[in-house]
Structures are given as structure tokens and as C-alpha cells.
N, CA, C and O atoms as CSV, one atom per row, in Angstrom:
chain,resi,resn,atom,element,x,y,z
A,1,UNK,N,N,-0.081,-45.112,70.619
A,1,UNK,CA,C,1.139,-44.491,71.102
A,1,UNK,C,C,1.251,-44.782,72.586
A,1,UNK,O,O,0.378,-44.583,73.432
A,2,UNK,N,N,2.668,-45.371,72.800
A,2,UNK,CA,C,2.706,-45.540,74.152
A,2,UNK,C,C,3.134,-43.948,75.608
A,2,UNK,O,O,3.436,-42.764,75.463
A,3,UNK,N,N,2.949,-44.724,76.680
A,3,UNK,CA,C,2.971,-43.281,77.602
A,3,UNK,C,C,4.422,-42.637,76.949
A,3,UNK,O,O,4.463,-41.548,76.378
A,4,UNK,N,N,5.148,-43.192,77.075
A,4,UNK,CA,C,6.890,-42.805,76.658
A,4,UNK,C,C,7.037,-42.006,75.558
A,4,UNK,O,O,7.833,-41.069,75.506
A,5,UNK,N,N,6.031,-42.459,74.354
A,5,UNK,CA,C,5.814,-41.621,73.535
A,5,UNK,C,C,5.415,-40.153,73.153
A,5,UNK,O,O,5.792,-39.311,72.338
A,6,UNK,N,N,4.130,-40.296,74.491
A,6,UNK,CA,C,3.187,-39.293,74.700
A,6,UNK,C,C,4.066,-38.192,75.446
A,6,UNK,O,O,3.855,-36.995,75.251
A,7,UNK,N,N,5.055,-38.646,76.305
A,7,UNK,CA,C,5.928,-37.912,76.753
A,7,UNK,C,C,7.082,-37.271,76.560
A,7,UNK,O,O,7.810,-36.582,77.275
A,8,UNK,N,N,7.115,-37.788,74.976
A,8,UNK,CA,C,8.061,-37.170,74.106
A,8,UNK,C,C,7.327,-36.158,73.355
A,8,UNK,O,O,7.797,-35.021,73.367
A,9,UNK,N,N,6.454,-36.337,72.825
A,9,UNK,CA,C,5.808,-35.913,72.277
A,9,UNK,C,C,5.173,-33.772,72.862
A,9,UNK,O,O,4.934,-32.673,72.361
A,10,UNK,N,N,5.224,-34.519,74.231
A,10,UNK,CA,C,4.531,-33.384,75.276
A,10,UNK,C,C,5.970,-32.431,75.319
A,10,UNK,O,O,6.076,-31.364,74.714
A,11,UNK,N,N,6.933,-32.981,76.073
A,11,UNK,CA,C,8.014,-32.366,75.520
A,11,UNK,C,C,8.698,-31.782,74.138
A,11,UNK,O,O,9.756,-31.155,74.206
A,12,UNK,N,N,8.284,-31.931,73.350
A,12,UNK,CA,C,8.896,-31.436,71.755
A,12,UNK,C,C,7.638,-30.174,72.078
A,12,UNK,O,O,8.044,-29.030,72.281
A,13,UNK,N,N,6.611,-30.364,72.099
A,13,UNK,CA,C,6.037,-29.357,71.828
A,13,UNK,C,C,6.055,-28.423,73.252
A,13,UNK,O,O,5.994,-27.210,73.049
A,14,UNK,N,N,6.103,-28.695,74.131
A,14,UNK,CA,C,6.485,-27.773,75.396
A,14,UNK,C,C,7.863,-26.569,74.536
A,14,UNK,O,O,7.723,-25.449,74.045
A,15,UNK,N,N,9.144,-27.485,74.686
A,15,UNK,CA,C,10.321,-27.226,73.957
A,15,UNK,C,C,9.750,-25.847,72.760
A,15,UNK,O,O,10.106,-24.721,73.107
A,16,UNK,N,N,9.006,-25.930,71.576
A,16,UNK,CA,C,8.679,-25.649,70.717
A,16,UNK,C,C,7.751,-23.726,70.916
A,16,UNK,O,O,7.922,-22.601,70.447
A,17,UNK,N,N,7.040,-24.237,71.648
A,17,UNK,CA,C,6.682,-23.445,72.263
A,17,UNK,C,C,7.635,-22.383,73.033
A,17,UNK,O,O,7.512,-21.174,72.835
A,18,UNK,N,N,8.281,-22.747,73.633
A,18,UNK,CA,C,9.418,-22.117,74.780
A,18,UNK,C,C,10.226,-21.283,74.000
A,18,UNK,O,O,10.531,-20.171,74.430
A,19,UNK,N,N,10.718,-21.784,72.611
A,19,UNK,CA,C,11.683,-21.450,71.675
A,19,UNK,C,C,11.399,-20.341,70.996
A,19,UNK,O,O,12.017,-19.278,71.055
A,20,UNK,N,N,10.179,-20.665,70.155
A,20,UNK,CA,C,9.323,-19.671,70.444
A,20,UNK,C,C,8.745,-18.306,70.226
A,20,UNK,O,O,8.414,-17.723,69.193
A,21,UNK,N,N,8.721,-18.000,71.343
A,21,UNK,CA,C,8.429,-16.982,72.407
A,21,UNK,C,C,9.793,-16.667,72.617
A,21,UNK,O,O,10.047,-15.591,72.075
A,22,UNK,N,N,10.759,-17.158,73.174
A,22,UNK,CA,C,12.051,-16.972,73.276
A,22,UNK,C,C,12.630,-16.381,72.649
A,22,UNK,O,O,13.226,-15.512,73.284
A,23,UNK,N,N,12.954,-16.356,70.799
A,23,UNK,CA,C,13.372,-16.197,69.699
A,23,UNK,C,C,12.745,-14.873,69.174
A,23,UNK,O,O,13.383,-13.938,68.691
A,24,UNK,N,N,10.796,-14.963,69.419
A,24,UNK,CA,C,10.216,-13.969,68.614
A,24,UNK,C,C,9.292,-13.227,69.445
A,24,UNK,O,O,8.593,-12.303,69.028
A,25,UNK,N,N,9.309,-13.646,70.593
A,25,UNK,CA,C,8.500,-12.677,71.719
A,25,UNK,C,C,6.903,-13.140,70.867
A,25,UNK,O,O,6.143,-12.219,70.568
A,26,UNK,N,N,6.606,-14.238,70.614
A,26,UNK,CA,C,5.210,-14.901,70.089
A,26,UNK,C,C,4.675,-16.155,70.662
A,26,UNK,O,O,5.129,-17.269,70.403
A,27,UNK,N,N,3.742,-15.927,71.409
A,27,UNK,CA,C,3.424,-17.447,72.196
A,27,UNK,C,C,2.380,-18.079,71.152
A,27,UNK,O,O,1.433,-17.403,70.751
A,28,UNK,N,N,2.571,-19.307,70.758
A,28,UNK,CA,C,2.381,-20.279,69.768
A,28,UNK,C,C,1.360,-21.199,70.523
A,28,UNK,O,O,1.532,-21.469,71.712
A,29,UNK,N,N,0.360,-21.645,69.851
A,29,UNK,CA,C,-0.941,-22.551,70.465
A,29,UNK,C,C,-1.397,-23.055,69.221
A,29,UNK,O,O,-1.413,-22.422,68.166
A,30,UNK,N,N,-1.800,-24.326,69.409
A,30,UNK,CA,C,-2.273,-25.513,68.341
A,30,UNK,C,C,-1.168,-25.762,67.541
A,30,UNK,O,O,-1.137,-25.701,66.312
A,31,UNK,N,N,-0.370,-26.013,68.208
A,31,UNK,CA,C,1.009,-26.580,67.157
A,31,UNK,C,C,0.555,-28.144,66.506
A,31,UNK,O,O,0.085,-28.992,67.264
A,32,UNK,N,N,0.752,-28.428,64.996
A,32,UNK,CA,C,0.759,-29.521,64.288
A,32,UNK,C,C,2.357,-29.427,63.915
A,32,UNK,O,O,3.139,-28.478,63.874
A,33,UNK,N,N,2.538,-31.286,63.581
A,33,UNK,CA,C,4.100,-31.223,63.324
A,33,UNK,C,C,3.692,-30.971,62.005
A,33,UNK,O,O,2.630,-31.045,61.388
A,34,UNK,N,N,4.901,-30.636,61.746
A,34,UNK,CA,C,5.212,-30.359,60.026
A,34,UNK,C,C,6.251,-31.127,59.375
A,34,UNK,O,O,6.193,-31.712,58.293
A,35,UNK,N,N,7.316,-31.030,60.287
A,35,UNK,CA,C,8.403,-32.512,59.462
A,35,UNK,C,C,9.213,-32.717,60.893
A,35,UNK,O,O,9.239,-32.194,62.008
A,36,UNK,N,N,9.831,-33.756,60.207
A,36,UNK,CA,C,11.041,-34.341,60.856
A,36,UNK,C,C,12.133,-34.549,59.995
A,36,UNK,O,O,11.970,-35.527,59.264
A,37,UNK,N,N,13.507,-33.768,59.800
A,37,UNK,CA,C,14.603,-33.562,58.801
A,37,UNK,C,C,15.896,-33.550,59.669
A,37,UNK,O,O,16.244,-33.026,60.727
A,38,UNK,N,N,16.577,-34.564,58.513
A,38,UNK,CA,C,18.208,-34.687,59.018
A,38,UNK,C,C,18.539,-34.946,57.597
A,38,UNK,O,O,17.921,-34.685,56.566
A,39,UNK,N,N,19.696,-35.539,57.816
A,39,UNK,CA,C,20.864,-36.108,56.985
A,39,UNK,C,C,21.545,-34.866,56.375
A,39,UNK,O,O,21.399,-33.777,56.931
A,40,UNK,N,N,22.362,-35.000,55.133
A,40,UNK,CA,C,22.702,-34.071,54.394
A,40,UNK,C,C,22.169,-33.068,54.111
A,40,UNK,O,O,22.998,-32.279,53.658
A,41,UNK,N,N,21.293,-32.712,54.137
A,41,UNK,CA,C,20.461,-31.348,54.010
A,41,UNK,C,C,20.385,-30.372,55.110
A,41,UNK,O,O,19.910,-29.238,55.052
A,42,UNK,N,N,20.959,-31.015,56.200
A,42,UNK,CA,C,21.009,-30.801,57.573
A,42,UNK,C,C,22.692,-30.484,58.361
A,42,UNK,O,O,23.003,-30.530,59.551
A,43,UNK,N,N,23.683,-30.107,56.917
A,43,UNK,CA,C,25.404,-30.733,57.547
A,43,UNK,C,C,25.414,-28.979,57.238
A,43,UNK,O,O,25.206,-28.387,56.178
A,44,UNK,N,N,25.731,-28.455,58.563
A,44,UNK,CA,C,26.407,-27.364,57.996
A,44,UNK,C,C,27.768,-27.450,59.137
A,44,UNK,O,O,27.935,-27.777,60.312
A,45,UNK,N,N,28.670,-26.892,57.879
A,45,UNK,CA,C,30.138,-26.410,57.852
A,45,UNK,C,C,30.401,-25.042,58.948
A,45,UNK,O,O,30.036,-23.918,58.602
A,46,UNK,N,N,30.827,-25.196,59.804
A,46,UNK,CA,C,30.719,-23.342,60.151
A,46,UNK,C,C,31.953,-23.210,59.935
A,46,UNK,O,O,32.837,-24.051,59.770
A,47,UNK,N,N,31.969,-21.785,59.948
A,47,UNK,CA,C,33.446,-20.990,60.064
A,47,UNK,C,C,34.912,-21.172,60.811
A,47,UNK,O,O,36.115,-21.071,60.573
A,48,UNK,N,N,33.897,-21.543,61.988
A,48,UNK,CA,C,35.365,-21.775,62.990
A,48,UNK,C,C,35.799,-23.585,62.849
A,48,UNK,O,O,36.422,-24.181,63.728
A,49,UNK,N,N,35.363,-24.154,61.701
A,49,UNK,CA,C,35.657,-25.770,61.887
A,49,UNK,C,C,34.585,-26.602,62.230
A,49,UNK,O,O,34.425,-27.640,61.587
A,50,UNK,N,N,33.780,-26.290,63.196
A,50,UNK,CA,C,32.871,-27.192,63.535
A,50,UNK,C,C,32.031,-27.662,62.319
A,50,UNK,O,O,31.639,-26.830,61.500
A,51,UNK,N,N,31.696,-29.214,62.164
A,51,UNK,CA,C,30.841,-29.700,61.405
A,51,UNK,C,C,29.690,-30.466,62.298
A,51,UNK,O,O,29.717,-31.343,63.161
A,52,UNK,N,N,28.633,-29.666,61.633
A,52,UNK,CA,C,26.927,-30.301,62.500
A,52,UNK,C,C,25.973,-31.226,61.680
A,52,UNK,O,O,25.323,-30.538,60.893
A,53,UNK,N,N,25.798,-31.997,61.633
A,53,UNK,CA,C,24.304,-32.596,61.180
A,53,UNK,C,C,23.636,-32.640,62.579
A,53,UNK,O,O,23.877,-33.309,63.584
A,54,UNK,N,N,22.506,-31.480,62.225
A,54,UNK,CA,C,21.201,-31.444,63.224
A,54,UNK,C,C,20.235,-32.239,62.744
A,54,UNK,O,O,20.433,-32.764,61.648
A,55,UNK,N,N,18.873,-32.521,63.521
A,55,UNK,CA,C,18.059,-33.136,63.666
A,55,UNK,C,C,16.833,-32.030,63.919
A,55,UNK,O,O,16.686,-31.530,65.034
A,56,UNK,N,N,15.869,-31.649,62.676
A,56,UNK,CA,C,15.149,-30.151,62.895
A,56,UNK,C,C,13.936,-30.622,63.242
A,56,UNK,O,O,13.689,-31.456,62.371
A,57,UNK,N,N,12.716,-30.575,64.258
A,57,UNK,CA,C,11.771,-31.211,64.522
A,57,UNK,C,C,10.768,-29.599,64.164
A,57,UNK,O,O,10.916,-28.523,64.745
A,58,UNK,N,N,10.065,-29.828,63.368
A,58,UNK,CA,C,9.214,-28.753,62.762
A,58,UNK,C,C,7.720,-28.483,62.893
A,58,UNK,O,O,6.952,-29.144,62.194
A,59,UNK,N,N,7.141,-27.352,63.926
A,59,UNK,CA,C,5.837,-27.220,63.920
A,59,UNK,C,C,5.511,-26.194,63.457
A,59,UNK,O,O,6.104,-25.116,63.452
A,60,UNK,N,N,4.298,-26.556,62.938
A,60,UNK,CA,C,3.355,-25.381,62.147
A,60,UNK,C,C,2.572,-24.637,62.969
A,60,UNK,O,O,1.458,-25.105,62.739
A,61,UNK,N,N,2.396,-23.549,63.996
A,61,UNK,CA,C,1.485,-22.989,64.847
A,61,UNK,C,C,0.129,-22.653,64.015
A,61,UNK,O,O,0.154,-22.101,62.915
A,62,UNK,N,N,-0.949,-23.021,64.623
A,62,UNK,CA,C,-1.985,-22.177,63.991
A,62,UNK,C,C,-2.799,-20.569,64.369
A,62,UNK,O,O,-3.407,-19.698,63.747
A,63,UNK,N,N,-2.392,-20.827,65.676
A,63,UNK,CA,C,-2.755,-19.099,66.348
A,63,UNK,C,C,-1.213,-18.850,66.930
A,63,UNK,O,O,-0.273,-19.621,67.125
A,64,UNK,N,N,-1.350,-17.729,67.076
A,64,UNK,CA,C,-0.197,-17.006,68.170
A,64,UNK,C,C,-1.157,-15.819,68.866
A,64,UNK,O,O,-2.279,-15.371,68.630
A,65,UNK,N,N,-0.032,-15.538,69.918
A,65,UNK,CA,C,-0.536,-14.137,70.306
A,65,UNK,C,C,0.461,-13.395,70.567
A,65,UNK,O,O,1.296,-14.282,70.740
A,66,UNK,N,N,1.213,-12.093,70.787
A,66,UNK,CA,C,1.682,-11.497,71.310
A,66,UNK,C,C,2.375,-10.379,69.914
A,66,UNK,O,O,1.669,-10.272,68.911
A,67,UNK,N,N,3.902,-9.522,69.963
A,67,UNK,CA,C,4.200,-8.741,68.818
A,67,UNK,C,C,5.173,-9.467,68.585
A,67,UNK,O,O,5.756,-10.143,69.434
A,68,UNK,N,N,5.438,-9.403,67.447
A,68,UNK,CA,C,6.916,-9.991,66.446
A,68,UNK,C,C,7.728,-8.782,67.240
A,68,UNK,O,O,7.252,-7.752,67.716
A,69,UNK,N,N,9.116,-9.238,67.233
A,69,UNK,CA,C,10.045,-8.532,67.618
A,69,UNK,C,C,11.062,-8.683,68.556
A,69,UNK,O,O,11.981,-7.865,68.605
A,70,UNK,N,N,10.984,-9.889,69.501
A,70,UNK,CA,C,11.738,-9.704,70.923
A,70,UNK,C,C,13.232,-10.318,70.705
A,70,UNK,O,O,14.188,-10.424,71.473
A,71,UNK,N,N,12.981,-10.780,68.950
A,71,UNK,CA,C,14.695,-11.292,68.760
A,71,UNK,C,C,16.109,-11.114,68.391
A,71,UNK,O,O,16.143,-10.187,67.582
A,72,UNK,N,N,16.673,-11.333,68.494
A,72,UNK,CA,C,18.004,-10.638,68.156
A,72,UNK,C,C,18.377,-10.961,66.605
A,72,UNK,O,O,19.408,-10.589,66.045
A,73,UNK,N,N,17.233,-11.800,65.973
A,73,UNK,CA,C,18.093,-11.985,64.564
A,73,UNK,C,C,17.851,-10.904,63.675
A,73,UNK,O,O,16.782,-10.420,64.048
A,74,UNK,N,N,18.185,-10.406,62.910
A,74,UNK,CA,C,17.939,-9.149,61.728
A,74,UNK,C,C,17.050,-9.005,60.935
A,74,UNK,O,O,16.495,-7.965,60.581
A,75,UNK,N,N,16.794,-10.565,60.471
A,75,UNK,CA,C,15.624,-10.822,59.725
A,75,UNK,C,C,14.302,-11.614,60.112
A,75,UNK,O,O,14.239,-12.796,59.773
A,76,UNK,N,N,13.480,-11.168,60.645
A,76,UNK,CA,C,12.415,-11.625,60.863
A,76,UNK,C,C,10.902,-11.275,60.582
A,76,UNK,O,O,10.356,-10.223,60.916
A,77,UNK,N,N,10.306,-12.345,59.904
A,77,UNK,CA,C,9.013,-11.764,59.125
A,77,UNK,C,C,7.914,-13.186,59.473
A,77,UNK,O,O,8.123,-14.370,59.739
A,78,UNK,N,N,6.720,-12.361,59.309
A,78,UNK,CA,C,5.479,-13.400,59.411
A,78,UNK,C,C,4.874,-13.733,57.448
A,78,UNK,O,O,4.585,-12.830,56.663
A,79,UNK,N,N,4.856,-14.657,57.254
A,79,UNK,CA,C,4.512,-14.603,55.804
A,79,UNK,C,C,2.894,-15.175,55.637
A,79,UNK,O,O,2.619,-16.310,56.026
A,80,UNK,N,N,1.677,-14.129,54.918
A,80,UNK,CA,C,0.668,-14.957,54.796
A,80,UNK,C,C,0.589,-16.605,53.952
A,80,UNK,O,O,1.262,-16.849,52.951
A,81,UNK,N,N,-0.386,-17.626,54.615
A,81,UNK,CA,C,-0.130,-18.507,53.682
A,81,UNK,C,C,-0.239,-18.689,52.459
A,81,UNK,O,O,-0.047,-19.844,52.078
A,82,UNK,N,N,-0.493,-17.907,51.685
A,82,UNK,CA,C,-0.393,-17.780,50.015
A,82,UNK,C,C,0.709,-17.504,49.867
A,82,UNK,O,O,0.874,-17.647,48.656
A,83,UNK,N,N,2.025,-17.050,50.477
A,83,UNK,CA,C,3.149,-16.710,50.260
A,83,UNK,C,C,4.209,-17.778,50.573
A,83,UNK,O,O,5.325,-17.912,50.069
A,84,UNK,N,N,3.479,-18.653,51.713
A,84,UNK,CA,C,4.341,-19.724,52.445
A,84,UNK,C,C,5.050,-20.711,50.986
A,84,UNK,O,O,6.273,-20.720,50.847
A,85,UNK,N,N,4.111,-21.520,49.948
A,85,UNK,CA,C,4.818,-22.767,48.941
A,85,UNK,C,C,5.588,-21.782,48.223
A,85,UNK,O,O,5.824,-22.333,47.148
A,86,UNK,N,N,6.360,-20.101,48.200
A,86,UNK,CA,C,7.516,-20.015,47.610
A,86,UNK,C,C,8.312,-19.781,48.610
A,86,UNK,O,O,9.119,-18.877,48.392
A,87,UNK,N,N,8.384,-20.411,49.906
A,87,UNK,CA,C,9.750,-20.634,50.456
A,87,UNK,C,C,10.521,-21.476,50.439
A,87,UNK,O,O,9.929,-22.547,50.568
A,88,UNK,N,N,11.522,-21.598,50.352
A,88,UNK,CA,C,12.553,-22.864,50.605
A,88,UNK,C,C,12.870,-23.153,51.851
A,88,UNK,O,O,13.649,-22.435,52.477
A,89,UNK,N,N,12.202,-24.452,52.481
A,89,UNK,CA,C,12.084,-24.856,53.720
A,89,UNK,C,C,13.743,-25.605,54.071
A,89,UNK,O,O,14.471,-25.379,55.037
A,90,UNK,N,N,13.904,-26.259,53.256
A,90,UNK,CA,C,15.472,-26.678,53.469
A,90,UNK,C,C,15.992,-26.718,52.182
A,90,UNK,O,O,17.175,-27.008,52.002
């Protein structure tokens, strides 16, 4: 892997990290990727008109530290991994 790489790389997971903590008030350490997903599986329609195909860059944390809670979404849960292969990831 070249430096350019390494520096993408450093960034996604900086980014990843930041998000986060940001989202769930949980600071994330030993991140492995988990996927890289686009295309159609990725097109959502919103309400007001806008049409998106995102680009979802996906890490798996292996420790965290801090409390679940600091986010504004409604639903938020930690799932043990015996519970994780019945989710639907996309």
C-alpha cells in the first residue's frame, strides 16, 4: 500500500471514530473494516425529492469505552455477537 493510501486509510478511520463518539457518546478503538457498499442497495428516495446513492464505508470496533446514549436518534442499542448474523446489514 502506497503512502496516499495509508493516508486514506488513516483518515476513514480517524473520520469513523469521530462519528462515533459523535452519534453515540462511545469512543471506538481497534477498528477492522467490515465492507465497502454502494450501488442500488444504497439509492434512497427521501421525502422532500432528493435522490442519494451513498457510498457506506463500514467498521467493526472491537473495544469501546464510554455510555451509550449521547444521540439524538430514538433507537439505539448495542447487540451481543450471537445476536449480530440476525441483522439485516443492508
Amino acid at each position: 500500500m502506497g503512502e496516499k493510501d495509508g493516508l486514506h486509510k488513516e483518515f476513514k478511520v480517524k473520520t469513523a471514530k469521530r462519528e462515533a463518539f459523535e452519534e453515540t457518546g462511545l469512543r471506538i478503538t481497534d477498528l477492522e473494516l467490515f465492507g465497502i457498499y454502494s450501488g442500488e442497495k444504497c439509492f434512497v428516495d427521501y421525502p422532500n425529492g432528493d435522490k442519494v446513492y451513498s457510498v457506506q464505508i463500514i467498521f467493526k470496533a472491537k473495544q469501546y469505552t464510554g455510555e451509550l446514549g449521547r444521540s439524538d436518534l430514538t433507537n439505539i442499542s448495542l447487540f451481543p455477537k450471537t445476536e449480530q448474523k440476525a441483522l439485516k446489514y443492508l
